[in-house]
C-alpha positions in Angstrom: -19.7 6.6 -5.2 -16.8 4.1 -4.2 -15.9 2.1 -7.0 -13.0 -0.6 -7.3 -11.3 -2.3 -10.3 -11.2 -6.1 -9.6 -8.9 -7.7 -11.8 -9.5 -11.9 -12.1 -12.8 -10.9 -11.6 -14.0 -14.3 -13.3 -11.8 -16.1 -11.4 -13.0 -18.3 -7.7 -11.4 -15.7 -5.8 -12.4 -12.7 -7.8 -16.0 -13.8 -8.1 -15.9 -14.0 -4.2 -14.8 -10.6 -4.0 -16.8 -8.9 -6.4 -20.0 -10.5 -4.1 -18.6 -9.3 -0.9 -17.6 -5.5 -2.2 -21.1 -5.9 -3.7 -22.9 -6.1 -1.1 -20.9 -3.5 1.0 -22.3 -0.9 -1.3 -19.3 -0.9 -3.5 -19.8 -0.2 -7.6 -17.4 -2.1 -9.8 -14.9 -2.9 -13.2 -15.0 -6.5 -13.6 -11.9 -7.5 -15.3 -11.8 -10.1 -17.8 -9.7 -11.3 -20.9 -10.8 -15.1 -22.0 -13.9 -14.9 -19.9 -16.1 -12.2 -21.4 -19.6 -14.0 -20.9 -19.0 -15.2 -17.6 -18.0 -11.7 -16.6 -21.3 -10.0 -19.0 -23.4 -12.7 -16.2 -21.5 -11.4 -13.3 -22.8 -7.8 -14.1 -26.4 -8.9 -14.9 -26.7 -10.6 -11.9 -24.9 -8.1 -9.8 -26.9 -5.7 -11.0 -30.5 -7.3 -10.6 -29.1 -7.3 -7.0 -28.1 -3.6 -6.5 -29.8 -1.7 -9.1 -28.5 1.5 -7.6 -24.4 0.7 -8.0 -23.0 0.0 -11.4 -21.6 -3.3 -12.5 -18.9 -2.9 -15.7 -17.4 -5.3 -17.5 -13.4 -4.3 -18.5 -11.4 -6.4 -21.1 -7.6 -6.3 -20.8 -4.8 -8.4 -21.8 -2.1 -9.1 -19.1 0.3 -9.1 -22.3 -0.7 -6.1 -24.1 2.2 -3.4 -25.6 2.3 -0.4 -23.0 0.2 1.6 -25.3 -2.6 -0.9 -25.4 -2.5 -0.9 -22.0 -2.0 3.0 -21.5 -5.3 3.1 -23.5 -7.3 0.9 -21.6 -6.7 2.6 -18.0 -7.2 5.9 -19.8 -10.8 5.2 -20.3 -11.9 4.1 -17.0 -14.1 6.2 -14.6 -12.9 7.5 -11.4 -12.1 4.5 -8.5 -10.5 4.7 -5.7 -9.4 0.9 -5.2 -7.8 -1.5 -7.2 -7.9 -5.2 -6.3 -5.3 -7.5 -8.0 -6.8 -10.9 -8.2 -5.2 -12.3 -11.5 -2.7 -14.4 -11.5 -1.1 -18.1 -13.2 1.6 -20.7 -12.5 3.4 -23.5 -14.1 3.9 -26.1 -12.3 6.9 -28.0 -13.2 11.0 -28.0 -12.8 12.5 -24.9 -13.5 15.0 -26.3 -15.6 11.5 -27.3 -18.3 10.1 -24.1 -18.7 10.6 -21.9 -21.9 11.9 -18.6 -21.8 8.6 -17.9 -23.1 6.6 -19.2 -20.3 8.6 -17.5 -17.7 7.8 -14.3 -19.3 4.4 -15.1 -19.4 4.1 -16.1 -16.0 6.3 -12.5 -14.8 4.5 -10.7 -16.8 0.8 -11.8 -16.1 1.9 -11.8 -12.3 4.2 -9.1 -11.6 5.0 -6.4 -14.4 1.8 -5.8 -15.9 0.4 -5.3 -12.3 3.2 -2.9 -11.6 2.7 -0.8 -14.6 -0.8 -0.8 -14.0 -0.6 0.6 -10.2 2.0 3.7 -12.1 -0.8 4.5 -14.4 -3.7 4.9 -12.4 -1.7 6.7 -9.5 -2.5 9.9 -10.9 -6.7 8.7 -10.6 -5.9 7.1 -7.1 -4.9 9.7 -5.5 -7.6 11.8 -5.7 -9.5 9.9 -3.9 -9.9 9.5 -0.2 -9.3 6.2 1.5 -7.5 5.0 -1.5 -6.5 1.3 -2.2 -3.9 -0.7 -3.7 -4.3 -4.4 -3.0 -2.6 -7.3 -4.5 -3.7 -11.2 -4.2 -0.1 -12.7 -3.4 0.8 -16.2 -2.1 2.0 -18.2 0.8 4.8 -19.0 -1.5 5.8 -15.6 -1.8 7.2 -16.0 2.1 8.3 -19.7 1.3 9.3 -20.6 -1.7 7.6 -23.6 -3.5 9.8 -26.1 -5.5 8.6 -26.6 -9.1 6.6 -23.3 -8.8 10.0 -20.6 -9.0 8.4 -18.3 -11.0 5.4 -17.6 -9.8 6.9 -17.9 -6.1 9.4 -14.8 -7.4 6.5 -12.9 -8.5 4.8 -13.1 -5.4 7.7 -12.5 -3.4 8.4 -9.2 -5.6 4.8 -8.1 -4.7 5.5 -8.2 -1.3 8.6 -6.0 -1.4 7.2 -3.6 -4.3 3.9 -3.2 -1.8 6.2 -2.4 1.0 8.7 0.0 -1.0 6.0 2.3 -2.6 3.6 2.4 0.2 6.1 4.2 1.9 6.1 6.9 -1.0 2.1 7.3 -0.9 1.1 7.0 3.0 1.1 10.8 3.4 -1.4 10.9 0.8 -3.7 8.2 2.6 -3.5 5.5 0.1 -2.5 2.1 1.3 -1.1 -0.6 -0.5 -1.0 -3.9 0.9 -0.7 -7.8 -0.1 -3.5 -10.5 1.0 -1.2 -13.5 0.7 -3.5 -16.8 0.5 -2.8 -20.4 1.1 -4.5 -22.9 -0.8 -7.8 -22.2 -1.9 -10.7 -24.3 -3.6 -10.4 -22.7 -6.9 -9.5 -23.9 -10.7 -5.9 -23.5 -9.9 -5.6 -26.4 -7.9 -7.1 -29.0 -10.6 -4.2 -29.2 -12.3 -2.9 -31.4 -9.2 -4.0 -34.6 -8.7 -6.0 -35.9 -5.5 -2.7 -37.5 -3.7 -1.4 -34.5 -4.6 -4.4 -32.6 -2.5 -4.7 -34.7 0.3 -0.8 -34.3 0.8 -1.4 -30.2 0.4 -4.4 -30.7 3.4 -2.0 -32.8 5.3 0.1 -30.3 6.1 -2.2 -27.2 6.6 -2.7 -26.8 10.4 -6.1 -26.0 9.6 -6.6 -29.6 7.8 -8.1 -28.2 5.0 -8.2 -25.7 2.1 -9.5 -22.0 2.0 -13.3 -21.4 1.1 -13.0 -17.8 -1.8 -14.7 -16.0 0.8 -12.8 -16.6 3.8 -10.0 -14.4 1.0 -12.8 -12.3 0.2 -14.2 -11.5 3.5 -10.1 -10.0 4.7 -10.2 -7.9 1.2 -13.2 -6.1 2.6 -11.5 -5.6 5.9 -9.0 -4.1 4.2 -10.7 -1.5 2.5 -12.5 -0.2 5.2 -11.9 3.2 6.1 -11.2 2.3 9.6 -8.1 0.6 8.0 -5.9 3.1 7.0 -3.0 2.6 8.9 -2.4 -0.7 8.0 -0.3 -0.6 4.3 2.7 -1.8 3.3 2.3 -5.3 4.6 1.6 -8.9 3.8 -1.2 -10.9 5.5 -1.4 -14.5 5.3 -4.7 -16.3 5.3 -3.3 -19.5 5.2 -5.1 -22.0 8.0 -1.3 -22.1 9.9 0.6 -23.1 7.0 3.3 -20.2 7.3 4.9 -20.5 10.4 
């Protein structure tokens, strides 16, 4: 049975992804940590849908002491894909964020991820067709002013993906980054509409990203037929990286 850990699962993106590796067959951890009966519906629903795969709800805090953490990967089942789908932002002048937020933000973003990747390496690769995907950012190629931190932790995904997918290729996992532009997703209401319209302006595409035109390239990637492609960053952005 393939199985993959979506973390963010209760999030616009996650829940698009957790659809679409649904309905390829796929049986899945939905991650949660303040969203526990939005995740529980997920399940139920997936569930009533494809009685034959299993749907599990997984609770972890992003900010958890390495042996909490340590102890919640220990007691998963085998997967062989991990989706990284988490992720927050602050959007304001560098110079006004606490010390606190910005370890917040690196930790949610980048360290916890990282750690989480070392721990379940061991699981990984036992597995054929093995998967390491992180959800980075158009900003994580292009910097966004008022958004440093989280445009550093997206950037550090990129090279981290690209470093250690050259120490696991030989063992067939990939590890790659699907680096989004805007999409239509809770994120974005902390903007206002000017705000929006000026984002839409200068997308190419004239618009933002629907979650499952994001989900849809996550299945790609985990395809079979895709396991020469690692160690790289795709943007999905509608022309807005150029």
């Amino acid at each position: 049975m393939k199985r993959a850990l979506v973390f963010g699962a209760s999030g616009a993106i996650g829940q698009a992804i957790c659809q679409e590796l649904a309905d390829c067959g796929w049986s899945l951890y939905l991650h949660f940590n303040g969203h526990e009966a939005q995740v529980d519906h997920q399940c139920e629903k997936l569930v009533s849908e494809y009685p034959k795969q299993d749907f599990l709800p997984f609770k972890l805090d992003f900010l958890c002491s390495n042996d909490e953490l340590e102890r919640g990967i220990r007691q998963l089942l085998p997967i062989n894909t991990v989706i990284f789908a988490q992720g927050i932002t602050k959007f304001s002048f560098f110079g006004e964020q606490s010390l606190n937020q910005i370890d917040q933000i690196m930790q949610i973003n980048l360290i916890t991820p990282v750690k989480i990747v070392r721990l379940l390496e061991p699981k990984l690769l036992k597995t054929t067709h093995a998967r390491i995907l992180f959800l980075g950012s158009v900003y994580g190629g292009q910097g966004s002013a008022m958004e440093s931190i989280y445009s550093l932790t997206k950037g550090a995904l990129s090279r981290f993906a690209q470093s250690y997918a050259r120490e696991v290729a030989s063992n067939g996992m990939t590890v790659n980054v699907l680096a989004p532009g805007a999409v239509e997703s809770s994120m974005n209401q902390i903007f206002s509409e000017q705000t929006m319209a000026q984002v839409k302006s200068e997308i190419p595409a004239g618009r933002l990203a629907q979650p499952k035109e994001i989900s849809y390239w996550v299945k790609t990637l985990l395809d079979p037929r895709a396991d020469y492609l690692t160690g790289q960053t795709i943007y999905v952005d509608g022309g807005w990286l150029m």
